[in-house]
C-alpha positions in Angstrom: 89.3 107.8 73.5 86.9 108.7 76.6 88.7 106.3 78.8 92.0 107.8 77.5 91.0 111.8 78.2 89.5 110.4 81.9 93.0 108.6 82.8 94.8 111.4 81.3 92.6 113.9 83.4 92.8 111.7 86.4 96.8 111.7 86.2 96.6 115.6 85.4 94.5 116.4 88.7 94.8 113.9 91.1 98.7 112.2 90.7 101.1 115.0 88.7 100.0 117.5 91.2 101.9 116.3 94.5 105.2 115.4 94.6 104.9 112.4 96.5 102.5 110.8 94.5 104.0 111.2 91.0 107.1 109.7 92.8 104.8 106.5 93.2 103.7 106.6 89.5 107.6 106.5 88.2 108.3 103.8 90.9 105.6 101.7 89.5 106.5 102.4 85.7 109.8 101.5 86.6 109.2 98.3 88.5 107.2 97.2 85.1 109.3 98.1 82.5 112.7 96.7 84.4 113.1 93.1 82.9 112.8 94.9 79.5 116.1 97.2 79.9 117.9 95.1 82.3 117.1 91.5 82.6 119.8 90.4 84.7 118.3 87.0 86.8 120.0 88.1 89.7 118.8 91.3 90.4 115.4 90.2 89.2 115.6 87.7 92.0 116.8 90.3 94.7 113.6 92.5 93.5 110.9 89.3 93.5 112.1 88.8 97.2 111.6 92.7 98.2 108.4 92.5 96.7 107.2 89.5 98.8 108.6 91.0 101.8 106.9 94.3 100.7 103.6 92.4 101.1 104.6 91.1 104.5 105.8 94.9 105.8 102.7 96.5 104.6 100.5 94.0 106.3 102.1 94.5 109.1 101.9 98.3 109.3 97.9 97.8 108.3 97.8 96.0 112.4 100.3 97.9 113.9 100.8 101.5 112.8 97.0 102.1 112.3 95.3 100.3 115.3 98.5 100.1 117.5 98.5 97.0 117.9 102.1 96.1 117.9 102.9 92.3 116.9 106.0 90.7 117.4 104.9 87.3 116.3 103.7 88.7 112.6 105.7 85.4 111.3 103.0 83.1 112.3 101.3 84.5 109.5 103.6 84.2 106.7 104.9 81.1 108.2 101.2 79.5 108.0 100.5 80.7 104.6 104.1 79.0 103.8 103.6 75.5 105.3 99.6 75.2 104.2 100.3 75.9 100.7 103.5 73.6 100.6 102.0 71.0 102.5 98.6 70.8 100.5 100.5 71.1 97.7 102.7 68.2 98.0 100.6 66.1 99.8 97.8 66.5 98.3 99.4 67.3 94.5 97.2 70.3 94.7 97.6 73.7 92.1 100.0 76.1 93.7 97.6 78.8 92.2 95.3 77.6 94.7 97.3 76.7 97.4 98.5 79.9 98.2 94.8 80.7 98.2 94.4 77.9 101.1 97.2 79.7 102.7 96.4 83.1 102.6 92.4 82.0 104.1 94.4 79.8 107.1 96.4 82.9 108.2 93.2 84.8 108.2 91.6 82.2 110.3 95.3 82.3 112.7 94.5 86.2 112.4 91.4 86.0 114.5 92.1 83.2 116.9 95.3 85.7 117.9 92.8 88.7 117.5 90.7 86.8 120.2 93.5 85.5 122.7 95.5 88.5 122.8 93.1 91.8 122.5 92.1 91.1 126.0 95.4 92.5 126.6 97.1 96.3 125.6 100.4 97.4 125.1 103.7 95.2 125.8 101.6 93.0 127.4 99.7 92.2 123.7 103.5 92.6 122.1 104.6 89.7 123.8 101.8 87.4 124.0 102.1 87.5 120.6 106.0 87.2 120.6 104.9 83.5 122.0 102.7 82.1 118.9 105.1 81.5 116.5 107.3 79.7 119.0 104.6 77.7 119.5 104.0 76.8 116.4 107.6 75.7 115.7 107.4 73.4 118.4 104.6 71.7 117.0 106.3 71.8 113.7 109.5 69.8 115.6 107.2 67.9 117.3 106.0 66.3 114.0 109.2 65.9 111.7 107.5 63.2 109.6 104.3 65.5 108.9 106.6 68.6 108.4 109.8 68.1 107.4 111.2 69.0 110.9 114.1 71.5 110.3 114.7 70.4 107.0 111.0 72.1 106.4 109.3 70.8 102.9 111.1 70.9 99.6 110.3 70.4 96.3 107.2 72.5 96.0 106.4 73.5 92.4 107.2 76.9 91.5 103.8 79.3 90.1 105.5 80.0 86.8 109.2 78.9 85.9 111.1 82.1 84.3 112.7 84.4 86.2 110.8 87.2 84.3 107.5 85.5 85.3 108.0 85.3 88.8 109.5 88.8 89.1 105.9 89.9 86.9 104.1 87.8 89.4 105.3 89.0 92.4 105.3 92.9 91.7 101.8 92.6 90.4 100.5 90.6 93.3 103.0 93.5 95.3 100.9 96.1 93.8 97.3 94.7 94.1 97.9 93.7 97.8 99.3 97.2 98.6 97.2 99.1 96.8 94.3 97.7 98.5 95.5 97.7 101.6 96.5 101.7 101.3 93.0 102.3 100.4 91.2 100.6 103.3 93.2 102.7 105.4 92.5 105.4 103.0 88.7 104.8 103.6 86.4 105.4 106.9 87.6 101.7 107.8 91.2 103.4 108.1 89.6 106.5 109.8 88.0 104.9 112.9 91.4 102.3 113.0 93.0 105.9 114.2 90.7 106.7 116.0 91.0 102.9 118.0 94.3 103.8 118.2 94.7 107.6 119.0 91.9 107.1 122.1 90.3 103.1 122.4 88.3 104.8 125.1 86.4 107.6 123.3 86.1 105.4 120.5 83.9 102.9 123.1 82.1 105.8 124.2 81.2 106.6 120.8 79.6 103.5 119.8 82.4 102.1 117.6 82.6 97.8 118.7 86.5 98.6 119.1 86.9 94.8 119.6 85.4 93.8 116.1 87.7 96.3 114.6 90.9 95.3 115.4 89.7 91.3 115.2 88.9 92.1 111.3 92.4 94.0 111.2 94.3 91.0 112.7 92.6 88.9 110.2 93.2 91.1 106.9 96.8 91.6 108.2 97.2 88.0 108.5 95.8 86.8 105.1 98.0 89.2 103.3 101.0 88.0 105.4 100.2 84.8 104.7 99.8 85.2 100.6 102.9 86.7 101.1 104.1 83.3 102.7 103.0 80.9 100.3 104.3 83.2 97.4 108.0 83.4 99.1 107.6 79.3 99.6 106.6 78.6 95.8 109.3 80.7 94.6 112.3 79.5 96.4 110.4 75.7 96.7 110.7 75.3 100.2 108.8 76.0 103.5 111.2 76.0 106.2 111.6 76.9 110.3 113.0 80.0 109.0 109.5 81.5 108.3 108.4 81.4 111.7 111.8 82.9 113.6 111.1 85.6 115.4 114.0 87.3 113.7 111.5 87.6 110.7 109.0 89.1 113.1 111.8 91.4 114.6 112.5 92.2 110.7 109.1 93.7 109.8 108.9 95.7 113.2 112.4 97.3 111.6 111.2 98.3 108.1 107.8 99.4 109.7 109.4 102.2 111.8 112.3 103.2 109.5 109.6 103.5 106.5 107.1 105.1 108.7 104.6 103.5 110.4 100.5 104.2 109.4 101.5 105.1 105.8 101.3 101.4 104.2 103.4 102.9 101.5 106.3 103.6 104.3 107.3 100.4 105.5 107.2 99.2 101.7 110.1 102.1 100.9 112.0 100.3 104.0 112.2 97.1 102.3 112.5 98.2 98.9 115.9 100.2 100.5 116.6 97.7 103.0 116.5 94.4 101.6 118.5 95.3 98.8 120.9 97.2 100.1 121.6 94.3 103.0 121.9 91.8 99.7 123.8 94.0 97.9 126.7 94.4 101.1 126.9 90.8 101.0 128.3 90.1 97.6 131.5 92.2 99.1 133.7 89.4 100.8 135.5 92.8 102.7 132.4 93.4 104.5 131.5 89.9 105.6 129.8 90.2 108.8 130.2 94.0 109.6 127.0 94.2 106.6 124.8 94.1 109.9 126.4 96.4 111.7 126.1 98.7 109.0 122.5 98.1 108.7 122.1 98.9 112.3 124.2 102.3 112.2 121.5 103.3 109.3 118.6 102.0 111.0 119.8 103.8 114.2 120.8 107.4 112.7 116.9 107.3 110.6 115.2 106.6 113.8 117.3 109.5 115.4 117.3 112.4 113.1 113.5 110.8 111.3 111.6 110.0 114.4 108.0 109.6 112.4 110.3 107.0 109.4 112.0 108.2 106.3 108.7 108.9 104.0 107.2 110.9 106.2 110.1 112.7 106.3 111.2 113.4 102.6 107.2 114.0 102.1 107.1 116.7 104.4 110.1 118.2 102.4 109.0 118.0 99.6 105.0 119.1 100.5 103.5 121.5 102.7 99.9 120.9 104.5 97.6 124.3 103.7 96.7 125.7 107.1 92.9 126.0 106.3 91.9 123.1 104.5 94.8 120.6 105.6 95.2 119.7 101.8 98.9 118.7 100.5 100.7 120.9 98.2 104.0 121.2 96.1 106.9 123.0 98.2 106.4 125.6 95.5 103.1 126.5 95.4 102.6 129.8 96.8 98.7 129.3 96.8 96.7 126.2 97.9 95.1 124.2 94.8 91.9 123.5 96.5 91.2 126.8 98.6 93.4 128.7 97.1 94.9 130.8 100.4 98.4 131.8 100.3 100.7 129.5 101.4 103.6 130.8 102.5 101.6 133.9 104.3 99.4 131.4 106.1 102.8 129.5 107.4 104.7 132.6 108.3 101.8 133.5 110.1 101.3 130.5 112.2 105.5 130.4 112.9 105.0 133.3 114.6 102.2 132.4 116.5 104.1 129.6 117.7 107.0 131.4 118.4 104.6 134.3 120.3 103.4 131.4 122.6 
């Protein structure tokens, strides 16, 4: 009973009273309660993809939207999570549950070797050097057909667990964990001095903050997670292919980090969970054929004009307001902060007119 009146006190104060974060709870009851009301194996296949590729967004927007450092070769990672855990699997007749293990610690290791090669650089320059690395590594994998399948990749992998409920269970929970986790090391003074890399690298020298660790340890988190996310996707559809190192995967994750909303971990997850499905859902109508991308793109395009800071920002800002004196998040219709307790809607009148004064 303790544990019971703690949770239900946690809920009470810390998730029922903002908007955005009792969104989160019903998204999460929902995800876990779908294969009991609708069971259908193709939409629980759709939603097992969106999860793995939630994974991959959100590790992505850990390296890029909170240090800035933008990578548009992020398939390396989920490309050698993919092929390690295939390959020591079938070689080796290795677990799968370990495997992707083995995957997950070789993109980490990728992480820093790109961490080290490229953070000599800033900007575009560090975008495209990292553009390069997957390429790289997909010549190696041509290079070596009889090693890696060549562009056939490797089939036959075992699967985790074999019913489409199981591998939709496994993939949200491994979804949520990875997310989760990741939100709250961003959450944490980790996260804090990652902004502060990235809003000024210089003052952050000048304070004493080794700015070069940071991001190394960032490219190496980021990395692992991609690559779990890798050698999940690989397991479940049996196959490591070329496709998991195109930089059309890597151009994919820079998309549903900016239309979610970039240093919100929870953004670029919303993008895919919208995205993906939506792009799969298009398909299944013969009249739309190839114009499905084109509709993408007009979406993409009109978020990215009228939501310049990504879509969750967005609808969190309309549906919460910031108090003016102690920054905390409120309901739209609170009149009075629940922390301080100033008036809200005096306080923001106020400052309008400040603003408009100025």
């Amino acid at each position: 009973m303790y544990w019971l009146r703690r949770a239900w006190a946690e809920l009470r104060n810390e998730v029922f009273v903002l908007p955005s974060r009792t969104l989160v709870l019903a998204w999460v009851v929902a995800l876990l309660a779908l294969p009991a009301v609708y069971g259908d194996a193709y939409v629980l296949r759709i939603l097992t993809m969106t999860c793995i590729f939630a994974i991959f967004a959100a590790s992505w927007d850990l390296l890029a939207g909170y240090t800035g450092q933008v990578n548009f070769g992020h398939a390396l990672f989920f490309g050698a999570g993919a092929y390690t855990s295939a390959l020591l699997s079938l070689k080796l007749g290795l677990s799968p549950w370990l495997t992707i293990w083995a995957g997950a610690a070789v993109s980490m290791f990728f992480g820093f070797v790109v961490g080290y090669l490229c953070l000599r650089l800033r900007g575009s320059y560090l975008s495209l050097a990292t553009l390069a690395f997957p390429l790289i590594a997909l010549g190696m994998l041509f290079a070596f057909p009889d090693f890696s399948g060549g562009e056939l990749g490797i089939s036959g992998l075992r699967r985790l667990v074999v019913t489409p409920a199981a591998n939709y269970y496994l993939a949200v929970l491994s979804m949520l964990a990875i997310v989760f986790g990741l939100w709250l090391l961003a959450d944490s003074k980790f996260g804090i001095v990652l902004h502060a890399i990235r809003d000024d690298e210089v003052a952050a020298r000048a304070s004493g903050i080794n700015t070069l660790r940071y991001k190394m340890v960032v490219f190496a988190i980021s990395g692992a997670a991609a690559g779990f996310s890798g050698a999940l996707f690989a397991h479940y559809l049996r196959v490591a292919g070329p496709s998991t190192l195109e930089v059309a995967l890597s151009f994919q994750v820079v998309i549903w980090g900016i239309f979610g909303g970039a240093a919100t971990i929870y953004g670029p997850v919303a993008a895919v969970f919208i995205l993906y499905p939506l792009t799969e859902w298009l398909g299944s109508f013969r009249a739309f054929g190839e114009l499905r991308l084109l509709i993408f793109a007009i979406i993409v395009l009109l978020v990215l004009l009228f939501m310049p800071r990504g879509l969750t920002p967005w609808v969190r800002d309309k549906i919460e307001t910031p108090c003016p004196r102690c920054k905390q998040r409120n309901g739209v219709w609170r009149s009075a902060c629940r922390l301080c307790g100033v008036r809200l809607q005096a306080e923001v009148a106020g400052a309008q007119r400040l603003v408009g004064h100025q």
